[in-house]
Backbone as CSV, one residue per row, in Angstrom:
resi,resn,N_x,N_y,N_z,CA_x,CA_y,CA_z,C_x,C_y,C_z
1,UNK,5.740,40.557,-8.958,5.498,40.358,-10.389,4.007,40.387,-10.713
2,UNK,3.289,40.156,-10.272,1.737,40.024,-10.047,1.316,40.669,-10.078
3,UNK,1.580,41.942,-8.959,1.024,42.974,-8.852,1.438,44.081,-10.056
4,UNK,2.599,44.030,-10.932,2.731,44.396,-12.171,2.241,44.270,-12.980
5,UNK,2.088,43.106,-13.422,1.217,42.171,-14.364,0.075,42.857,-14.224
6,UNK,-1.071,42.612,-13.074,-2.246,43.570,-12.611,-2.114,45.001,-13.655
7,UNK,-1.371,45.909,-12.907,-1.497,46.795,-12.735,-1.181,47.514,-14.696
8,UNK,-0.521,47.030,-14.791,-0.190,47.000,-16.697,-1.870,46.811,-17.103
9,UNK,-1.873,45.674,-17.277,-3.276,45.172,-17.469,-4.638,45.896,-17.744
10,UNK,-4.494,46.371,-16.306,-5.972,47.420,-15.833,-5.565,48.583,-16.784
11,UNK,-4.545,49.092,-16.666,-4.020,50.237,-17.537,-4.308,49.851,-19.147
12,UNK,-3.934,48.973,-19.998,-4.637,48.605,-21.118,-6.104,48.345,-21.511
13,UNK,-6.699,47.792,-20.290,-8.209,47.212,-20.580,-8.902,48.431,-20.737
14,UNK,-9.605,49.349,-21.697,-10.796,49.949,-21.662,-11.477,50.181,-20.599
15,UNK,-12.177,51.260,-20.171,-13.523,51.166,-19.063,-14.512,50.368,-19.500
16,UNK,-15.059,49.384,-18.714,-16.011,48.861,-19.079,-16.023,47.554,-19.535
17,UNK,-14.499,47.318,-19.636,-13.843,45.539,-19.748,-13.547,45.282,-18.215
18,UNK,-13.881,43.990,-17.594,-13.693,43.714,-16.575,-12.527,42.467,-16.882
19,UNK,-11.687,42.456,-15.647,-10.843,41.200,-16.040,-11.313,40.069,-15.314
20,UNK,-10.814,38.916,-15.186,-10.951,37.339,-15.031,-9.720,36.714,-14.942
21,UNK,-9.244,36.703,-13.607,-7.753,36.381,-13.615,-8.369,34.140,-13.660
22,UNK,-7.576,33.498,-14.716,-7.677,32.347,-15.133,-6.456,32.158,-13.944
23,UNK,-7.676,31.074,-12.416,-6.441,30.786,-11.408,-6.630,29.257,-12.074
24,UNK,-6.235,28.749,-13.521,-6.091,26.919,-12.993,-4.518,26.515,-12.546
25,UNK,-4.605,25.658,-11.429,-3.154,25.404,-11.602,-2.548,26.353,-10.383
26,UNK,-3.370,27.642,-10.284,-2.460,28.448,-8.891,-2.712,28.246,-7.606
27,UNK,-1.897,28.637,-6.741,-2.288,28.514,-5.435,-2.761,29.806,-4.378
28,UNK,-3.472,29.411,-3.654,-4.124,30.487,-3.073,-3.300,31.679,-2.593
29,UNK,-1.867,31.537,-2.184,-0.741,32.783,-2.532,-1.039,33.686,-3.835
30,UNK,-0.971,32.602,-4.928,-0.900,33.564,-5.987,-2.331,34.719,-6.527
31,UNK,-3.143,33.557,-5.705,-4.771,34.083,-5.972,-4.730,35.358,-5.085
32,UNK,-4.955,35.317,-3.885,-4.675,36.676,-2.916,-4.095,37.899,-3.650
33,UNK,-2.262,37.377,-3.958,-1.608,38.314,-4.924,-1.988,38.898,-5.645
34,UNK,-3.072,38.293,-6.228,-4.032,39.139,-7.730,-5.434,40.317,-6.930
35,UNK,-5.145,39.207,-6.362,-6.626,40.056,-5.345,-5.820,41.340,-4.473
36,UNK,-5.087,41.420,-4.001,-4.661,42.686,-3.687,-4.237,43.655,-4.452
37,UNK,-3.768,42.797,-5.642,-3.744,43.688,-6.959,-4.851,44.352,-7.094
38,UNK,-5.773,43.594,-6.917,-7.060,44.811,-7.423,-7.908,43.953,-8.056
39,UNK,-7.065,42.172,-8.662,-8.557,41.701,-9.749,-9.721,41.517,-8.292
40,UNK,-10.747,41.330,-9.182,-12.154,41.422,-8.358,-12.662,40.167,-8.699
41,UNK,-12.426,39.618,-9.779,-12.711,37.959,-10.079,-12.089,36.859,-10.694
42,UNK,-12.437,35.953,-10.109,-11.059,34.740,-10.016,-11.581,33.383,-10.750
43,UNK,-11.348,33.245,-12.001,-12.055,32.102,-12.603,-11.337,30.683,-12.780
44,UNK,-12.620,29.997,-11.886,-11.631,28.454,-11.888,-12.011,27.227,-13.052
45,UNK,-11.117,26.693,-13.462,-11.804,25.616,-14.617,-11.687,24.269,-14.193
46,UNK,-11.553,23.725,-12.516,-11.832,22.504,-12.205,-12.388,22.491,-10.802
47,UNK,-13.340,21.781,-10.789,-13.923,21.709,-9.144,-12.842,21.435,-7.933
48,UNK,-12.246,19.981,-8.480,-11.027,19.700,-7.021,-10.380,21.411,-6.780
49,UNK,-9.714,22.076,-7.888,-8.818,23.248,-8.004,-9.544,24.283,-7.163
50,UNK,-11.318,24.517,-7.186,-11.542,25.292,-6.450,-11.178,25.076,-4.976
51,UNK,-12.253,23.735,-4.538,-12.495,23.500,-4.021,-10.483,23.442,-2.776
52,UNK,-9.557,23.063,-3.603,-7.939,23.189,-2.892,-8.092,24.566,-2.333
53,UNK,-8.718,25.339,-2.880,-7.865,27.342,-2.783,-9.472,27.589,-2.264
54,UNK,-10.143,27.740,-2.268,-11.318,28.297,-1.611,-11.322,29.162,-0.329
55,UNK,-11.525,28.222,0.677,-11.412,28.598,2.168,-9.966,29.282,2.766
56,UNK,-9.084,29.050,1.857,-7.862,29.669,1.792,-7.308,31.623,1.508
57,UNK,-8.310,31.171,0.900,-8.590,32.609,0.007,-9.282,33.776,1.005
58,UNK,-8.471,34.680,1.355,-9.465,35.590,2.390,-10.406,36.919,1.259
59,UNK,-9.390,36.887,0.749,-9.772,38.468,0.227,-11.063,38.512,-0.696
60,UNK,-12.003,39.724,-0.538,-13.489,39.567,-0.981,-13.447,39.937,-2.509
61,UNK,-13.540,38.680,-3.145,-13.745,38.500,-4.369,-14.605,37.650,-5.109
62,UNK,-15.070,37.651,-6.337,-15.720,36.870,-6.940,-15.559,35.920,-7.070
63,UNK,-15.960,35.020,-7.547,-15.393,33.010,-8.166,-16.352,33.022,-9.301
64,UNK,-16.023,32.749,-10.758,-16.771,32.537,-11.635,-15.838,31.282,-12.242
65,UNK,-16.925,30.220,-12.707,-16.400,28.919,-12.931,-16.264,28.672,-14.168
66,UNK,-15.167,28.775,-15.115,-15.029,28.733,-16.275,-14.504,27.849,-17.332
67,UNK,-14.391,26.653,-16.753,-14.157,25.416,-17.065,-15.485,24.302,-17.452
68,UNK,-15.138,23.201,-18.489,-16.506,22.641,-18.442,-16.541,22.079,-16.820
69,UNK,-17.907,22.120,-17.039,-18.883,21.599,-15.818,-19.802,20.101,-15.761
70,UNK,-19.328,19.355,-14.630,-20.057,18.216,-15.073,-21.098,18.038,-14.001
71,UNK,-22.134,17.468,-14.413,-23.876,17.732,-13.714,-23.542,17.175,-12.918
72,UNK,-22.729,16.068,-12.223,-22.041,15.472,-11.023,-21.676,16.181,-10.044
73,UNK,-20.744,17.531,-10.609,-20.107,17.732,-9.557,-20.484,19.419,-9.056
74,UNK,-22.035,19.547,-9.411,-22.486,20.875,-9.543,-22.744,21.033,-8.014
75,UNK,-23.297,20.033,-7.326,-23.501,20.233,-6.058,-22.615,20.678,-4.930
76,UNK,-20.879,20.553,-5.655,-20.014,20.662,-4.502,-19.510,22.400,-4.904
77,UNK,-20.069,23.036,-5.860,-19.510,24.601,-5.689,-21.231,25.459,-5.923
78,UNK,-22.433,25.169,-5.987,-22.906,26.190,-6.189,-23.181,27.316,-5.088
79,UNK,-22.474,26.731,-3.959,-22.693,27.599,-2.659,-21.266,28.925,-2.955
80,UNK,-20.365,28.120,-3.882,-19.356,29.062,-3.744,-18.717,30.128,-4.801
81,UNK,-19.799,29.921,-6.067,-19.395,30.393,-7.173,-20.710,31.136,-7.422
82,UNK,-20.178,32.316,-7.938,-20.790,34.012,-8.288,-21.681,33.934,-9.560
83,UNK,-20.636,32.887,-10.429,-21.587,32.991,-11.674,-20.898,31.649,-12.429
84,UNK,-21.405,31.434,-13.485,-20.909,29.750,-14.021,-20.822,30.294,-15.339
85,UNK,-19.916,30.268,-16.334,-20.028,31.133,-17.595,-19.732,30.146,-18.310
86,UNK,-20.074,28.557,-18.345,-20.006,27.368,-19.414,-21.073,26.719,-18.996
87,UNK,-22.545,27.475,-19.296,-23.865,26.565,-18.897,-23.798,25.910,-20.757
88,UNK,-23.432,24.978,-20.869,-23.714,24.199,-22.187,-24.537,23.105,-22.362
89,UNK,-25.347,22.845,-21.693,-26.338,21.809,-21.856,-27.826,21.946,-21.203
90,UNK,-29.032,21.479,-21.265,-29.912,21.656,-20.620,-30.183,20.656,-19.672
91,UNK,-29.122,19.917,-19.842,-29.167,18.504,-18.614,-28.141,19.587,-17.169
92,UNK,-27.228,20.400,-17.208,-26.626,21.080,-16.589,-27.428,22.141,-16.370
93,UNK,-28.176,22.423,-16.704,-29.566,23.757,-16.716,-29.995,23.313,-15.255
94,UNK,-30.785,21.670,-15.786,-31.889,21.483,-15.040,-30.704,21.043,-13.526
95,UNK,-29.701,21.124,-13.575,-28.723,20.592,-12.103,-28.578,21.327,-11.507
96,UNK,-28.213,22.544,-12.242,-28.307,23.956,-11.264,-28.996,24.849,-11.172
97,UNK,-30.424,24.446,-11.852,-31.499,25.331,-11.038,-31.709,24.754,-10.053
98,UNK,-32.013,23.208,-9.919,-32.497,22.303,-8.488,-31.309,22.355,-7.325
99,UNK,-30.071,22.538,-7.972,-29.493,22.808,-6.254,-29.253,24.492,-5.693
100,UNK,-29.241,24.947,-6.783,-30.034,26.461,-6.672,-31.103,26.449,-5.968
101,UNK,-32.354,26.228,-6.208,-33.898,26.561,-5.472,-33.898,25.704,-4.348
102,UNK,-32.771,24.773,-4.135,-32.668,24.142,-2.748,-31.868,25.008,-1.764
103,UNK,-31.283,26.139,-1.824,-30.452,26.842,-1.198,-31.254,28.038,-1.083
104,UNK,-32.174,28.545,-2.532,-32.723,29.809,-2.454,-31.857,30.515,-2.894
105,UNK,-31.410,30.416,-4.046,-30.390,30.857,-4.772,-30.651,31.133,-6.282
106,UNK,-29.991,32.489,-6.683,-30.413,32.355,-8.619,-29.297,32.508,-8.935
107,UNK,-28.699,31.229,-9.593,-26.915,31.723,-10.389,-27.234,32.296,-11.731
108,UNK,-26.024,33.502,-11.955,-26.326,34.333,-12.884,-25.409,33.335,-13.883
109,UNK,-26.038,32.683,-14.952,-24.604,32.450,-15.925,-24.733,32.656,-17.598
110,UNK,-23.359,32.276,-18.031,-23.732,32.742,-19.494,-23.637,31.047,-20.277
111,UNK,-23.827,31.450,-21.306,-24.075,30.237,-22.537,-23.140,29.676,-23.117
112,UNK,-22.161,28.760,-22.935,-21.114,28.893,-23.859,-21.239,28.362,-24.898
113,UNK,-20.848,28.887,-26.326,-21.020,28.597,-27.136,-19.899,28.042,-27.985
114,UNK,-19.644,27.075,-28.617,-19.029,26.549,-30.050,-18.887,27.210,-30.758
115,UNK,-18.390,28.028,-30.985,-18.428,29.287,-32.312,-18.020,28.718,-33.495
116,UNK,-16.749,27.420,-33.391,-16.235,27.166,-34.507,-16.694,25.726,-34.387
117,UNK,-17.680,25.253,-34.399,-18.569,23.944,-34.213,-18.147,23.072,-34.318
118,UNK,-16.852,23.025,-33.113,-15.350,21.648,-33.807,-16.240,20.456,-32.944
119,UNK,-15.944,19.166,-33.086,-17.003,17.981,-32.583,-15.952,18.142,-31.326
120,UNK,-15.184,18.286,-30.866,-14.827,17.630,-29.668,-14.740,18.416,-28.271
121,UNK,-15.333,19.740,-28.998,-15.673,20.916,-27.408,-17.421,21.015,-27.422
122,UNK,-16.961,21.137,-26.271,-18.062,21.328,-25.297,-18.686,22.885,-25.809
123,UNK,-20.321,22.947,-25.505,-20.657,24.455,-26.275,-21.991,24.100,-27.009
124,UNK,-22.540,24.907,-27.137,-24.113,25.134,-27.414,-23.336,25.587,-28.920
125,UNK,-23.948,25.132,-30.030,-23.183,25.265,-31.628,-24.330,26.827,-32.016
126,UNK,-23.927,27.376,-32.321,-23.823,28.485,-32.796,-25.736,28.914,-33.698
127,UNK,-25.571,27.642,-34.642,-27.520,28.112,-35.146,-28.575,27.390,-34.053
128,UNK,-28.193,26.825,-32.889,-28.740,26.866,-31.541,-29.261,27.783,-30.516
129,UNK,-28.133,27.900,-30.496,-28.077,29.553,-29.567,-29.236,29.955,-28.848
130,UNK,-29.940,31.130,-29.951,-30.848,31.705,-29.286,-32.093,30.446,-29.443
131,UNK,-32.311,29.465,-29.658,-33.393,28.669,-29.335,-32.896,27.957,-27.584
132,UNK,-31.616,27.741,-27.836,-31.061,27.312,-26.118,-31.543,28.618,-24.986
133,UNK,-30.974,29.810,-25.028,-31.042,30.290,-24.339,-32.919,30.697,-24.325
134,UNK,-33.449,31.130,-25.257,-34.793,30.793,-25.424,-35.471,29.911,-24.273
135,UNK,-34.938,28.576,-24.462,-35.556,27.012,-23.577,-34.860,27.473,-22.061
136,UNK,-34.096,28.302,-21.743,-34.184,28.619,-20.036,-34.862,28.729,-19.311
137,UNK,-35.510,29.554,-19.906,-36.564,30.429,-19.155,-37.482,29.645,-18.154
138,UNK,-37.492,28.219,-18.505,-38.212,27.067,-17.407,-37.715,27.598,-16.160
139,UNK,-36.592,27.878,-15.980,-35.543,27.575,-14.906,-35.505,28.693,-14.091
140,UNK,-36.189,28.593,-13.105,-36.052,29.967,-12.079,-35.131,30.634,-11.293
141,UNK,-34.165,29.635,-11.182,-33.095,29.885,-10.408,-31.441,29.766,-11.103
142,UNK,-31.627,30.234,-12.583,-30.716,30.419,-13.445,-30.910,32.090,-13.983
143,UNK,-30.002,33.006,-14.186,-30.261,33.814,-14.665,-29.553,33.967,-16.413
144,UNK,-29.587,34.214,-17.206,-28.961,33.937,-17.983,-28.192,36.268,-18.181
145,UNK,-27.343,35.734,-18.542,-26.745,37.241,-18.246,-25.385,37.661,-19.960
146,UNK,-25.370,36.377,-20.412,-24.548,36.776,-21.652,-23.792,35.326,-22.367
147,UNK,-23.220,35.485,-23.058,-22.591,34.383,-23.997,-20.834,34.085,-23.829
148,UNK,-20.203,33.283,-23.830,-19.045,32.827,-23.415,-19.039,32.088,-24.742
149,UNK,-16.932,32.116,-24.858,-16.498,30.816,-26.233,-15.035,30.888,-26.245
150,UNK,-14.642,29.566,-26.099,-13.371,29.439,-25.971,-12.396,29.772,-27.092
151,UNK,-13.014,29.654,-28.172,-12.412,29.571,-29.710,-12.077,28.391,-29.978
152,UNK,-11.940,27.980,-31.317,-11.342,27.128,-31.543,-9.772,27.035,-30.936
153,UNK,-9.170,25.675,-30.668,-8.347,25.292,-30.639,-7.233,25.631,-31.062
154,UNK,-7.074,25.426,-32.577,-6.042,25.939,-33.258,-5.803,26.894,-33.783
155,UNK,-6.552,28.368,-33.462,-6.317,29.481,-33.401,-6.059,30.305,-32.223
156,UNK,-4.735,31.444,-32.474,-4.862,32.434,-31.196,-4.828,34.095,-31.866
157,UNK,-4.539,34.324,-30.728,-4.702,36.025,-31.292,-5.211,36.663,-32.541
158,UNK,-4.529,37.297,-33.394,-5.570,37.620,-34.642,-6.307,36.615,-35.321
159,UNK,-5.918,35.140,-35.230,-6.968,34.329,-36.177,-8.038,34.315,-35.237
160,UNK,-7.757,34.534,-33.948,-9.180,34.513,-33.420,-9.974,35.512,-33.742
161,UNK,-10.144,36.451,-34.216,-10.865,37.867,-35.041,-11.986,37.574,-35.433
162,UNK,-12.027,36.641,-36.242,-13.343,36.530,-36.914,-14.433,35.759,-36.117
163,UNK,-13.411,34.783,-35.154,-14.634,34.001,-34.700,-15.504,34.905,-33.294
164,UNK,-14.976,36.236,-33.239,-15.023,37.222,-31.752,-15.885,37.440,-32.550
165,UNK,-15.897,38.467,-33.523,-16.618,39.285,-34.429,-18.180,38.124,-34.748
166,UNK,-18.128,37.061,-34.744,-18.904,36.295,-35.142,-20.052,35.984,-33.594
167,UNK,-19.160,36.348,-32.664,-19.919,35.951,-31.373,-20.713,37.425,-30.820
168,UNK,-19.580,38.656,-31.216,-20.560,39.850,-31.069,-22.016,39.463,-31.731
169,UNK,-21.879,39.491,-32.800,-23.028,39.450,-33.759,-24.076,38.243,-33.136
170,UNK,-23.975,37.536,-32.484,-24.675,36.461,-32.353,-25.689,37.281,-30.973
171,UNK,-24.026,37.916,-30.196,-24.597,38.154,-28.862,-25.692,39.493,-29.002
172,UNK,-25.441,40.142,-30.003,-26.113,41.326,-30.144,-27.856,40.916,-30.572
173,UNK,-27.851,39.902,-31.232,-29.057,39.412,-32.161,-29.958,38.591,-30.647
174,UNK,-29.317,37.732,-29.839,-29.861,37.624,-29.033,-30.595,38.603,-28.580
175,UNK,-29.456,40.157,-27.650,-30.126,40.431,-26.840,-31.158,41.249,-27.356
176,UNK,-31.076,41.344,-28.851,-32.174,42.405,-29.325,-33.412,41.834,-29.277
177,UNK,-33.911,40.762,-29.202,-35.074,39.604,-29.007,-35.260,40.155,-27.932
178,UNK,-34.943,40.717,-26.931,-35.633,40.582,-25.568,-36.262,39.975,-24.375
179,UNK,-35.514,38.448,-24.495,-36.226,37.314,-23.931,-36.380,37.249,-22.326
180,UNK,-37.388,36.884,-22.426,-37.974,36.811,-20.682,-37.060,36.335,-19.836
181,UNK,-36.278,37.032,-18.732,-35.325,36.621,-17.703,-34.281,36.491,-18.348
182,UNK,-33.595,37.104,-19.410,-32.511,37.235,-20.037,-32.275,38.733,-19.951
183,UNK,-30.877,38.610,-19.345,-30.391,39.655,-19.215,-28.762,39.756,-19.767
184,UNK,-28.687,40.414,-21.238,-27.842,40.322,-22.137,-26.388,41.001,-21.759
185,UNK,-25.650,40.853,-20.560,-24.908,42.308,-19.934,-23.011,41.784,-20.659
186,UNK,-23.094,40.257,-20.367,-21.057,39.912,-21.097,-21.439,39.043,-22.240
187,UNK,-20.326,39.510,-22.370,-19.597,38.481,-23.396,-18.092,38.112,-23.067
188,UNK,-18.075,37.030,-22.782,-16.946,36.419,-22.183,-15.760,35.843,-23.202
189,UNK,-14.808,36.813,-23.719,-13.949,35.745,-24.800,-12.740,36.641,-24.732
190,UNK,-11.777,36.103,-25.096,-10.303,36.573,-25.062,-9.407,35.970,-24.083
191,UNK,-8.367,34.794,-24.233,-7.373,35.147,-22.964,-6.006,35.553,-23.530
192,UNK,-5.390,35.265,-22.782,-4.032,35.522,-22.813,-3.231,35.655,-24.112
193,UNK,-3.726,35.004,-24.953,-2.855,35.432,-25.988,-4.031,36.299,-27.487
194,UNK,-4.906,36.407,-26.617,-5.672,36.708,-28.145,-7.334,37.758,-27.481
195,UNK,-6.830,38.513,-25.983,-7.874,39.531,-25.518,-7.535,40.581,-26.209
196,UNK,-6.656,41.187,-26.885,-6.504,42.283,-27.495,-7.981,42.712,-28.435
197,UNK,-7.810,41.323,-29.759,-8.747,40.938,-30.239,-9.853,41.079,-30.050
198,UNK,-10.235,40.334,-28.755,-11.709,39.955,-28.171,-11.807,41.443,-27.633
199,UNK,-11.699,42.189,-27.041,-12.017,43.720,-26.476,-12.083,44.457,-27.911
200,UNK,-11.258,44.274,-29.064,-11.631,44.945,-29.892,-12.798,45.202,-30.661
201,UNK,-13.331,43.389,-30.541,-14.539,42.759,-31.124,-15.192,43.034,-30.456
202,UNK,-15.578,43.420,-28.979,-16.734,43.627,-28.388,-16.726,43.127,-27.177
203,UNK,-15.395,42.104,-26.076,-15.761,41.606,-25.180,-15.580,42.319,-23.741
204,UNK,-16.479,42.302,-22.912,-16.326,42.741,-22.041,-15.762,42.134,-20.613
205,UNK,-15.574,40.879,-20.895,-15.101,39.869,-19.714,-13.755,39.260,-20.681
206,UNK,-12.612,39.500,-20.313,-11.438,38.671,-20.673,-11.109,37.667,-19.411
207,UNK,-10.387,36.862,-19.987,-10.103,35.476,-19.386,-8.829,35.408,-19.261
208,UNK,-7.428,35.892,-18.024,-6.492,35.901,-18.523,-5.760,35.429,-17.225
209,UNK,-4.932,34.400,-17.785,-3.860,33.962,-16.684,-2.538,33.713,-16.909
210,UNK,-2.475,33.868,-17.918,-0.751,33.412,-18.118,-0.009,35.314,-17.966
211,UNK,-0.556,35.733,-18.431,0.032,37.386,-18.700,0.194,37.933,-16.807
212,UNK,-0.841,37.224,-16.482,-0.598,37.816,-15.067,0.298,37.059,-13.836
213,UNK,0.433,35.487,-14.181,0.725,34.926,-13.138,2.341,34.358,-13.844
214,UNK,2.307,34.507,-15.074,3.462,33.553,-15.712,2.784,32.477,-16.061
215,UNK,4.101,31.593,-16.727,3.889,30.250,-17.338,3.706,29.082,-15.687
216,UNK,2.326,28.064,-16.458,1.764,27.451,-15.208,3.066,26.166,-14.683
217,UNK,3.252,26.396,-13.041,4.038,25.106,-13.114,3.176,23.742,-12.590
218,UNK,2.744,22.799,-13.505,2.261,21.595,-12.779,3.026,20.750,-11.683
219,UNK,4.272,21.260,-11.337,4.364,20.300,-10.480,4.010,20.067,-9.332
């Protein structure tokens, strides 16, 4: 089923959209499964969750961490993750440049942003933005590479439209500034029920796990 799922998938996505199979909740069976499918990167949204499927995992693929991140627990994956695409704070800046430049390491990540500036998510709010990503540049061992956003909450698929369209525009205005050690390359938005959208709007990284793996079982 997986390898269907995959293979549909790749066949819909555009050249030039990369996918992001969303493993929360799976097990390193199902992760492999995707990976022989063909995905190339595997995004986790909790440290314990990586940290279960990690060493488990043979097949040579990416790990991009797409869940919030807490400055606590930065020390137990930056050896194992490719890129971090929810840098939302500059207290989380300054955590993973220092266990970065202690390894000799530059993580590439993106910004996530609040698009719909609800108080209770996590996200750099939107007339921030380019002054946040701006204030990086301290940080030597961060690369900044593009913008990430979950959407609001209580929208999916087409209501998410405007707020995609709203993050192109943001992401475009950034990268036209040209800022020192910014390198403007994703935009991270769309999953499962509302990437149609986000690829239409401009994204080049979708976020998708239910379409590929099925509905999650917690037990």
């Amino acid at each position: 089923m997986i390898k269907d799922n995959v293979k549909a998938l790749f066949a819909q996505l555009p050249a030039g959209v990369e996918l992001v199979a969303a493993v929360k909740a799976r097990d390193a069976s199902e992760i492999s499964e995707a990976a022989k499918a063909g995905v190339r990167i595997m995004g986790e949204n909790y440290v314990q969750d990586l940290l279960r499927v990690y060493y488990s995992v043979k097949e040579p693929i990416l790990w991009h961490f797409i869940g919030h991140l807490q400055t606590n627990k930065v020390r137990q994956i930056v050896d194992k993750i490719d890129m971090i695409e929810t840098l939302d704070s500059m207290r989380l800046a300054k955590e993973i440049d220092k266990r970065c430049a202690a390894m000799g390491k530059v993580m590439p990540v993106l910004v996530e942003i609040n698009i719909a500036e609800e108080s209770a998510k996590t996200g750099v709010h939107f007339d921030d933005a380019a002054d946040f990503v701006r204030s990086l540049k301290v940080y030597k061992n961060i690369r900044v590479e593009g913008l990430m956003t979950m959407g609001p909450r209580t929208a999916s698929g087409e209501k998410m439209r405007p707020y995609f369209k709203k993050m192109k525009e943001l992401f475009e205005k950034i990268k036209k500034q040209g800022l020192e050690g910014v390198d403007m390359k994703y935009l991270s938005m769309g999953m499962t029920s509302s990437y149609v959208a986000a690829v239409e709007e401009g994204a080049n990284l979708v976020r998708i796990g239910t379409k590929i793996f099925g509905e999650r079982n917690y037990d």
